[in-house]
Biopython code that builds the backbone (N, CA, C, O; Angstrom):
import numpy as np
from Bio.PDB.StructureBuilder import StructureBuilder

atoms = [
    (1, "UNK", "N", (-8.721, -5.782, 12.539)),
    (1, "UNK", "CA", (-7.509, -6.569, 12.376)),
    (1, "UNK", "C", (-7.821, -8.046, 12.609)),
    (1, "UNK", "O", (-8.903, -8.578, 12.855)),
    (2, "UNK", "N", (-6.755, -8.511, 12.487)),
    (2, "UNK", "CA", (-7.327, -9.998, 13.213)),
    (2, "UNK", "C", (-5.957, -10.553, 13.382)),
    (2, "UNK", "O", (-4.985, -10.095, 12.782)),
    (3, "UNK", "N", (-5.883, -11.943, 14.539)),
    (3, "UNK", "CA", (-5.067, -12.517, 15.186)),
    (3, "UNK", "C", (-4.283, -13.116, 14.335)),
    (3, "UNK", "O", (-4.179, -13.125, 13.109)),
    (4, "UNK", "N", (-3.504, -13.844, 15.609)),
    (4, "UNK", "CA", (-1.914, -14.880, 15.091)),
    (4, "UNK", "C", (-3.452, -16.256, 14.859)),
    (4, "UNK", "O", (-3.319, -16.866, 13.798)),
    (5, "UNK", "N", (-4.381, -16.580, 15.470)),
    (5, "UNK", "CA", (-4.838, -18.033, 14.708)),
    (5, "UNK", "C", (-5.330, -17.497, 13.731)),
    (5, "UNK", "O", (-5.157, -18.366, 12.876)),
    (6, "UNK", "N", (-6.077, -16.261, 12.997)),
    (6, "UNK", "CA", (-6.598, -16.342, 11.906)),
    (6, "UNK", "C", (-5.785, -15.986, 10.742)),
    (6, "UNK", "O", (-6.209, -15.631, 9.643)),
    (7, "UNK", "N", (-4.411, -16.140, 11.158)),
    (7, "UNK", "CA", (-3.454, -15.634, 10.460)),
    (7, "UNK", "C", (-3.124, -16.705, 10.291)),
    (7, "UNK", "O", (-3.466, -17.023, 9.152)),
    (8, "UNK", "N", (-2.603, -17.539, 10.811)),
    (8, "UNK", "CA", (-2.170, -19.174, 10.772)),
    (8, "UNK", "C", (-3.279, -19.656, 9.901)),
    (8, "UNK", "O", (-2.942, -19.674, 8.717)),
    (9, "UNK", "N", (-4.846, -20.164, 10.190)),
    (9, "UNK", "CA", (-5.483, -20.709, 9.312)),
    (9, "UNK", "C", (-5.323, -19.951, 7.837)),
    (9, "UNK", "O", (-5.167, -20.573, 6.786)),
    (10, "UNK", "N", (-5.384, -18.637, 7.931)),
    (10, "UNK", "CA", (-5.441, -17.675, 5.942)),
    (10, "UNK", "C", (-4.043, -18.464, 5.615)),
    (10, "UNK", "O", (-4.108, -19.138, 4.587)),
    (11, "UNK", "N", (-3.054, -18.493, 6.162)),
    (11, "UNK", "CA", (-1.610, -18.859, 5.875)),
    (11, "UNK", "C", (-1.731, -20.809, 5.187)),
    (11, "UNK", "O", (-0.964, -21.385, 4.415)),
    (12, "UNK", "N", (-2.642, -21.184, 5.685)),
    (12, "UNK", "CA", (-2.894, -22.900, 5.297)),
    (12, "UNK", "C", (-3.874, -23.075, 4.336)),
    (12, "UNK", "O", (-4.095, -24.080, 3.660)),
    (13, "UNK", "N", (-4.566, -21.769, 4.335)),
    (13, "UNK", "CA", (-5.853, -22.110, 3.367)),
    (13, "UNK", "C", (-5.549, -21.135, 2.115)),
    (13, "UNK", "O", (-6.455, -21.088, 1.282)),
    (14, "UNK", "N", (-4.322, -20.295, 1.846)),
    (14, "UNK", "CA", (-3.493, -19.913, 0.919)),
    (14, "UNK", "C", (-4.956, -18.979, 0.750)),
    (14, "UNK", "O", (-5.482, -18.916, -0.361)),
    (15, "UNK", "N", (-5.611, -18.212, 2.024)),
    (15, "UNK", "CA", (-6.158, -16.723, 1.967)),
    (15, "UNK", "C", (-5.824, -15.468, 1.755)),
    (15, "UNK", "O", (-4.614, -15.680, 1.663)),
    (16, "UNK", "N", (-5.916, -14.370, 1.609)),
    (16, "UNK", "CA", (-5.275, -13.301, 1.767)),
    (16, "UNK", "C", (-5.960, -12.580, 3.046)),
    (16, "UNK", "O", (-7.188, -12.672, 3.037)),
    (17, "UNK", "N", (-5.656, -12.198, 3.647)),
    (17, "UNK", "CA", (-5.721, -11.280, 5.099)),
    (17, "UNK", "C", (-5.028, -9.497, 5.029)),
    (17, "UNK", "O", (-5.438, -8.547, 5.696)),
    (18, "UNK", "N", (-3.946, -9.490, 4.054)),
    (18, "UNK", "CA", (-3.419, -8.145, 3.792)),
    (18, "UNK", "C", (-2.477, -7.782, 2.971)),
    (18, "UNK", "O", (-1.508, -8.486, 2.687)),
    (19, "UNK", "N", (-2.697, -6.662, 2.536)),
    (19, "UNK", "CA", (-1.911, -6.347, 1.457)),
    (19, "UNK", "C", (-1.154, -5.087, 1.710)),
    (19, "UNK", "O", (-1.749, -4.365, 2.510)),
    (20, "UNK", "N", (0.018, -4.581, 1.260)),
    (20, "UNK", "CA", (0.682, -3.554, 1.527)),
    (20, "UNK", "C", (0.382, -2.792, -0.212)),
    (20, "UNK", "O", (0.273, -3.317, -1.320)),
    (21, "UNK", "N", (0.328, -1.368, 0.249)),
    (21, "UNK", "CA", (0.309, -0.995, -1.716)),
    (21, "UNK", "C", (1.365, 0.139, -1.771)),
    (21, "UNK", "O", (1.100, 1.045, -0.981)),
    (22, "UNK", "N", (2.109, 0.261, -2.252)),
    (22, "UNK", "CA", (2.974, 1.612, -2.358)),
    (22, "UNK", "C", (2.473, 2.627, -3.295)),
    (22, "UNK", "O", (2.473, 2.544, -4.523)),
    (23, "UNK", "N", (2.004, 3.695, -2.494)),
    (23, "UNK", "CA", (1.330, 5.203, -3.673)),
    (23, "UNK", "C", (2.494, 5.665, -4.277)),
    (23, "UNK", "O", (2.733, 4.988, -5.277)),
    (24, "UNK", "N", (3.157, 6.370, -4.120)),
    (24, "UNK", "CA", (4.577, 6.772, -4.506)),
    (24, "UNK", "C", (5.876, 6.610, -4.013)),
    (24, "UNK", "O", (6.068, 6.107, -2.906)),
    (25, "UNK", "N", (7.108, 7.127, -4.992)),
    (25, "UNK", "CA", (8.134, 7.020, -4.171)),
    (25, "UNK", "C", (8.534, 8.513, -3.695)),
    (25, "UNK", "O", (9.429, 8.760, -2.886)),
    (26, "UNK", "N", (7.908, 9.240, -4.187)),
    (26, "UNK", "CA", (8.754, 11.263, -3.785)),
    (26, "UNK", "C", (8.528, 10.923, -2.288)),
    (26, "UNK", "O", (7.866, 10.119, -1.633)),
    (27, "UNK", "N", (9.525, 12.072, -2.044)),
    (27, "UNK", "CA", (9.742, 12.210, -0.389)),
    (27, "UNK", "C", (10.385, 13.623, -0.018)),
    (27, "UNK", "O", (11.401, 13.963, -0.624)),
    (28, "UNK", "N", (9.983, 14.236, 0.694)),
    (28, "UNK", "CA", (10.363, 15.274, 1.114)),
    (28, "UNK", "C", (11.473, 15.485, 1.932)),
    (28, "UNK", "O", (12.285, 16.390, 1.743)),
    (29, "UNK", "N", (11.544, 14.377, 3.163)),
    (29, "UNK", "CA", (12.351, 14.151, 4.071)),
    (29, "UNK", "C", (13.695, 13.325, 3.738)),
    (29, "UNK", "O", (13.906, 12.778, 2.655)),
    (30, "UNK", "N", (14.319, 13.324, 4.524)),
    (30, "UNK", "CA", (15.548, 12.591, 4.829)),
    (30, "UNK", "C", (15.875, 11.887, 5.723)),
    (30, "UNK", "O", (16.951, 12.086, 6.287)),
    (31, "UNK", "N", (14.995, 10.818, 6.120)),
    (31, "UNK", "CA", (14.692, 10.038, 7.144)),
    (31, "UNK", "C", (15.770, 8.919, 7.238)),
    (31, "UNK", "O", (15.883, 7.970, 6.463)),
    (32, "UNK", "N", (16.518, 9.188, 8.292)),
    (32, "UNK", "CA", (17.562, 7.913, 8.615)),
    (32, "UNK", "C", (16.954, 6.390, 8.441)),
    (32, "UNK", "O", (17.648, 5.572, 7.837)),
    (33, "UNK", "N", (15.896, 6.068, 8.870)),
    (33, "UNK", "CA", (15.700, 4.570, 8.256)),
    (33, "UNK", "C", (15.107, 4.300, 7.565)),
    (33, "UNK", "O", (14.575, 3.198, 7.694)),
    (34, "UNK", "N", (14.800, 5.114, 6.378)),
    (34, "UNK", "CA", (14.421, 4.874, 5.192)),
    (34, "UNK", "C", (15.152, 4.483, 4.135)),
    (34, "UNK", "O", (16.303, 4.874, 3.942)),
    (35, "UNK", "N", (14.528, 3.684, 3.384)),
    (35, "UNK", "CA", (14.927, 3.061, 2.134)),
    (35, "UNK", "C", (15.046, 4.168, 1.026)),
    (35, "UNK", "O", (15.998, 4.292, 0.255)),
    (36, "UNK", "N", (13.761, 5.064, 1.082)),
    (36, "UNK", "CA", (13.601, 5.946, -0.226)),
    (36, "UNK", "C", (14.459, 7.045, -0.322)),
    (36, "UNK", "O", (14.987, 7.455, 0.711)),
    (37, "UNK", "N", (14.703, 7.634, -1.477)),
    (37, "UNK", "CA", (15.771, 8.494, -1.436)),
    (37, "UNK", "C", (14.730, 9.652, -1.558)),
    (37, "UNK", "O", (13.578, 9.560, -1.983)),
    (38, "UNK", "N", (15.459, 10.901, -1.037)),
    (38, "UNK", "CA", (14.301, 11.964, -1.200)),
    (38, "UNK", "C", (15.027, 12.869, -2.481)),
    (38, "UNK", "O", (16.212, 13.117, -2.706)),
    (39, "UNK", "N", (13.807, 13.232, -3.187)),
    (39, "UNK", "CA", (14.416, 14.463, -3.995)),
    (39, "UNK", "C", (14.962, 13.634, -5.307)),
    (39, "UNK", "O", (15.452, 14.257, -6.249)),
    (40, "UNK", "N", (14.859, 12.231, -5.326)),
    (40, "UNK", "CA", (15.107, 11.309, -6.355)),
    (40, "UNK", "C", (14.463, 12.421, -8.099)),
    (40, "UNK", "O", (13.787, 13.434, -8.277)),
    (41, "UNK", "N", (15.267, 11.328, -9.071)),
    (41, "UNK", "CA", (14.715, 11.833, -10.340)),
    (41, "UNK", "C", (13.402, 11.321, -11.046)),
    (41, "UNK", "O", (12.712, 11.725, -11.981)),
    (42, "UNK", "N", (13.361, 10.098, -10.054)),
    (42, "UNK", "CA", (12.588, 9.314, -11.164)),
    (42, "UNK", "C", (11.144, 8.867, -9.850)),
    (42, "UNK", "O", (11.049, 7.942, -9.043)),
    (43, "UNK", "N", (10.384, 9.838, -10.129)),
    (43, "UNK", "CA", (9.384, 9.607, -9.066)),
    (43, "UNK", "C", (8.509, 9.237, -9.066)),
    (43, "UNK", "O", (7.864, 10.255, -9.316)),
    (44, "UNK", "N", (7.633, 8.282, -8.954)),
    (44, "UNK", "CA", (6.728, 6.972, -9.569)),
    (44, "UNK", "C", (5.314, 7.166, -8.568)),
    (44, "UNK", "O", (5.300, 6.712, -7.424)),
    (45, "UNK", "N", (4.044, 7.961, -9.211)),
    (45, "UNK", "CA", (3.313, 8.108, -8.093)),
    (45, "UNK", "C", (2.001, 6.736, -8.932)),
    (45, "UNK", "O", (1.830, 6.430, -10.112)),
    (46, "UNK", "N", (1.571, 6.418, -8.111)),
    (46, "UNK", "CA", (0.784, 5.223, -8.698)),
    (46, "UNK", "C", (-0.893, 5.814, -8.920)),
    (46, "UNK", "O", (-1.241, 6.928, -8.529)),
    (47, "UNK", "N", (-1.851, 4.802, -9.643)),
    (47, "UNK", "CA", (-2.618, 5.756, -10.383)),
    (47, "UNK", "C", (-3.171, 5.405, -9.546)),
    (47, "UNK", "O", (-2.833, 4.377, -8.959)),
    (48, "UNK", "N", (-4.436, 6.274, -9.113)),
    (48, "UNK", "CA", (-5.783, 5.882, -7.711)),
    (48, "UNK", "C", (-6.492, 5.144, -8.239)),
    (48, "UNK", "O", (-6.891, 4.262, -7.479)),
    (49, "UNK", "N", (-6.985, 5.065, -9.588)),
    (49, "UNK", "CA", (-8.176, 3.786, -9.918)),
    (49, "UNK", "C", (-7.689, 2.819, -9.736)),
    (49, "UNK", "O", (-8.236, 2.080, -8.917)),
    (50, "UNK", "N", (-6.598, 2.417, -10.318)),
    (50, "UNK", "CA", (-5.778, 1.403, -10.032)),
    (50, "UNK", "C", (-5.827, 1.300, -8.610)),
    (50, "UNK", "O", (-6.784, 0.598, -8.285)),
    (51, "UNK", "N", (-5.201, 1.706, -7.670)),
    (51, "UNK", "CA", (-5.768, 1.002, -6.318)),
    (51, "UNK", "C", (-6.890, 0.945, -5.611)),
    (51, "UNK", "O", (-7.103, 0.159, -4.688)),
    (52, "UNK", "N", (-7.494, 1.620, -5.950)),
    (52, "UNK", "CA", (-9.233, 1.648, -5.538)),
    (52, "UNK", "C", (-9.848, 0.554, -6.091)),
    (52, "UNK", "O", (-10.704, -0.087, -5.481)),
    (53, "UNK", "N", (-9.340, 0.195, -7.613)),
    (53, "UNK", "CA", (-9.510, -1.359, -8.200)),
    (53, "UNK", "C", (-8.886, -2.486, -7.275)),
    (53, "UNK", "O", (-9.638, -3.387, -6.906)),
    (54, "UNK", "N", (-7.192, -2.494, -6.769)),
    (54, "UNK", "CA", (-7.144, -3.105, -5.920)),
    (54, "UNK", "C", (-7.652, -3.490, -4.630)),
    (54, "UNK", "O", (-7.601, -4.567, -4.037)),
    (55, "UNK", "N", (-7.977, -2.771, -4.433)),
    (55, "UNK", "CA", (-8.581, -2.428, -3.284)),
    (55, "UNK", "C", (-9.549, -3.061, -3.085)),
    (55, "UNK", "O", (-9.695, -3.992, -2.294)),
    (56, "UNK", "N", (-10.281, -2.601, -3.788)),
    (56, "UNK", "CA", (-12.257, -3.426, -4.118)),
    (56, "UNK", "C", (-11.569, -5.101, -4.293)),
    (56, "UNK", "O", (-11.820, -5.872, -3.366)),
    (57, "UNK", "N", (-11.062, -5.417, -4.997)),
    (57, "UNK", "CA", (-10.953, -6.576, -5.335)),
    (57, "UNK", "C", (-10.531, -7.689, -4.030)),
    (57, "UNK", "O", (-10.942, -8.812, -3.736)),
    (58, "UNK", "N", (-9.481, -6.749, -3.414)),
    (58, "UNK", "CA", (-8.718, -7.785, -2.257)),
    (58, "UNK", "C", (-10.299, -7.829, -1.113)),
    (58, "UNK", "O", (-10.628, -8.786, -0.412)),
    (59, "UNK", "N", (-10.998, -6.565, -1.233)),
    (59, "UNK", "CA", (-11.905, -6.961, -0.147)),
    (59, "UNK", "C", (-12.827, -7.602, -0.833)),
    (59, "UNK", "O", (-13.767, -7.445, -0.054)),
    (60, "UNK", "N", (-13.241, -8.182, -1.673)),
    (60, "UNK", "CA", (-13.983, -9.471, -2.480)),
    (60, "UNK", "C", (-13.211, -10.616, -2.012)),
    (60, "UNK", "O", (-13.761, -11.710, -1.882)),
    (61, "UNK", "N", (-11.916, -10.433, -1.736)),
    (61, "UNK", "CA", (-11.095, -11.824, -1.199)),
    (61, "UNK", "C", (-11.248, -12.101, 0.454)),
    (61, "UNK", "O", (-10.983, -13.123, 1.087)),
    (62, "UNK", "N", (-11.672, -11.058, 0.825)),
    (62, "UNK", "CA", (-11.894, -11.283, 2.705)),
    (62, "UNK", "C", (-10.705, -10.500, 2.737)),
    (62, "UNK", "O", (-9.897, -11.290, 3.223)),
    (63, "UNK", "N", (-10.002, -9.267, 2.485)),
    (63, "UNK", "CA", (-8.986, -8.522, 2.882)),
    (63, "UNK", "C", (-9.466, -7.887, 4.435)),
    (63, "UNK", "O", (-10.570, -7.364, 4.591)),
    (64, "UNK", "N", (-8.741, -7.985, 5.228)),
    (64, "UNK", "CA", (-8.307, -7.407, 6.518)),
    (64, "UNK", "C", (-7.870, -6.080, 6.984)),
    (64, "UNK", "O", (-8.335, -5.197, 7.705)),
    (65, "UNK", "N", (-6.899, -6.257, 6.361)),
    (65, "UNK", "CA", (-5.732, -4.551, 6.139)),
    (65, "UNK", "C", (-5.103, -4.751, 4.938)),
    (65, "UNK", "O", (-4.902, -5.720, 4.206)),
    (66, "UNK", "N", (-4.732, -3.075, 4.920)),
    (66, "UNK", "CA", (-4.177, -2.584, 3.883)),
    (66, "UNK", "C", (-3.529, -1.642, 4.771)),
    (66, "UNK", "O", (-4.087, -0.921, 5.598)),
    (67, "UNK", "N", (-2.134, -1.734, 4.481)),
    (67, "UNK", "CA", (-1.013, -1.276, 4.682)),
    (67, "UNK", "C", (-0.519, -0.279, 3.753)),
    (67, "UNK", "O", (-0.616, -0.850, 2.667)),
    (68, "UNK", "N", (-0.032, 0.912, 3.540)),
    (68, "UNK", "CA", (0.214, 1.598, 2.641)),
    (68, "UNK", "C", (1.786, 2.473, 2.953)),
    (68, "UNK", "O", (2.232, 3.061, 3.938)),
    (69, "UNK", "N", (2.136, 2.291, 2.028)),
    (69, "UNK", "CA", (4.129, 2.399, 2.260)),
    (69, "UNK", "C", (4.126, 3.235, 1.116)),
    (69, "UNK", "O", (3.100, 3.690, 0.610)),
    (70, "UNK", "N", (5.633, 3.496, 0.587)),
    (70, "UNK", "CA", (6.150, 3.811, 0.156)),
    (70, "UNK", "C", (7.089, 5.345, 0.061)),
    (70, "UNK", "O", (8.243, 4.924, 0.139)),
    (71, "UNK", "N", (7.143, 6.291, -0.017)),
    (71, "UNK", "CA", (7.103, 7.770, 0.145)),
    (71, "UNK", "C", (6.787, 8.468, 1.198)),
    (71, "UNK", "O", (6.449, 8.153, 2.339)),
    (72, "UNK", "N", (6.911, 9.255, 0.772)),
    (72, "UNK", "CA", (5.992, 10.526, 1.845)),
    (72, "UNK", "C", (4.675, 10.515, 1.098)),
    (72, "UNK", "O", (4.323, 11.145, 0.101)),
    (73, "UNK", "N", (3.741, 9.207, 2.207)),
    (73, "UNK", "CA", (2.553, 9.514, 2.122)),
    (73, "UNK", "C", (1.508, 10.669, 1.610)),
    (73, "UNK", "O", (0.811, 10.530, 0.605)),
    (74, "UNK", "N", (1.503, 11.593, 2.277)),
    (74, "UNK", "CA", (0.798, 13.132, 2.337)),
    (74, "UNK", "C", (1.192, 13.551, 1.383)),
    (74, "UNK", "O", (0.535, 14.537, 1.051)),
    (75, "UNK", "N", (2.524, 13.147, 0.236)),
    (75, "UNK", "CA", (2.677, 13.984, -0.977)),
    (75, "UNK", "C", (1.682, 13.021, -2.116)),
    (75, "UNK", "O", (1.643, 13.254, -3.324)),
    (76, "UNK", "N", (1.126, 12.217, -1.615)),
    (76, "UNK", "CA", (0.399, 11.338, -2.889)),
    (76, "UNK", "C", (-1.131, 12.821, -2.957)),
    (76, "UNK", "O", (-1.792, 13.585, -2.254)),
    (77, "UNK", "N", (-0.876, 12.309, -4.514)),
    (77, "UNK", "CA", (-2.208, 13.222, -4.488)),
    (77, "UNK", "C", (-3.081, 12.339, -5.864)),
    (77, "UNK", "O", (-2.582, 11.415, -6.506)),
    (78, "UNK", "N", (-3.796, 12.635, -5.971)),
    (78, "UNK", "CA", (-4.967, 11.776, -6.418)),
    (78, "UNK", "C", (-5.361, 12.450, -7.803)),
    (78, "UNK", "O", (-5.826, 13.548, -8.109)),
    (79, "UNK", "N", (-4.903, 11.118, -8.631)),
    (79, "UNK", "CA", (-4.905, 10.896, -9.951)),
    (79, "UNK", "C", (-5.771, 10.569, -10.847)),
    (79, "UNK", "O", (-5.603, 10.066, -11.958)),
    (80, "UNK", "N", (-6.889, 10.942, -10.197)),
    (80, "UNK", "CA", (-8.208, 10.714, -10.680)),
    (80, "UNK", "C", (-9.277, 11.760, -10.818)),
    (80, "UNK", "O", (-8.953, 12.594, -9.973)),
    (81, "UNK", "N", (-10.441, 12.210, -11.449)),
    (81, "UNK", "CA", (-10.883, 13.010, -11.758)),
    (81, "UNK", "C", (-12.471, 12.666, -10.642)),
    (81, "UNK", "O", (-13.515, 13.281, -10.421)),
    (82, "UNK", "N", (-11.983, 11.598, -10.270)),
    (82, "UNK", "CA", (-13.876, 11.266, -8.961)),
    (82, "UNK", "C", (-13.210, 11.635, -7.596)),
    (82, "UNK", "O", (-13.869, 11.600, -6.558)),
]
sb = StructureBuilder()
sb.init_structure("model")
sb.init_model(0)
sb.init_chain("A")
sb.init_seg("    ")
for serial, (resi, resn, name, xyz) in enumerate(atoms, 1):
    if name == "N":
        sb.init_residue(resn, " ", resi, " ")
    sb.init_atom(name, np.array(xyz, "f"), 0.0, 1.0, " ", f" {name:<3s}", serial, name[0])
structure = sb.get_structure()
């Protein structure tokens, strides 16, 4: 991870330090402070090369963390054949 000063300098030197990526939106649960609806129609799971491309790329930028949101995590399953 890294601190509030190396967060302050990435923040002045217009760095990136972290990125959040959302895998999907399905959800199993019904979680009171959630945003996502569960059991929705329209369920948007995102492709893995595609973030494994992101991925690679932000850490070519000095990426830090990666944050990963969206869904019920554990229902992402992997859209790729590697």
């Amino acid at each position: 991870m890294y601190g509030a000063e190396e967060a302050y300098e990435a923040r002045d030197s217009d760095r990136l330090l972290a990125i959040r990526l959302e895998t999907n939106t399905s959800c199993n649960l019904r979680c009171r402070y959630c945003y996502a609806q569960s059991g929705g129609d329209s369920v948007k799971i995102a492709d893995f090369d595609v973030l494994k491309r992101v991925i690679s790329e932000a850490k070519e930028l000095g990426i830090k963390s990666v944050v990963v949101i969206g869904g019920e995590n554990l229902l992402f399953t992997r859209i790729s054949g590697n």
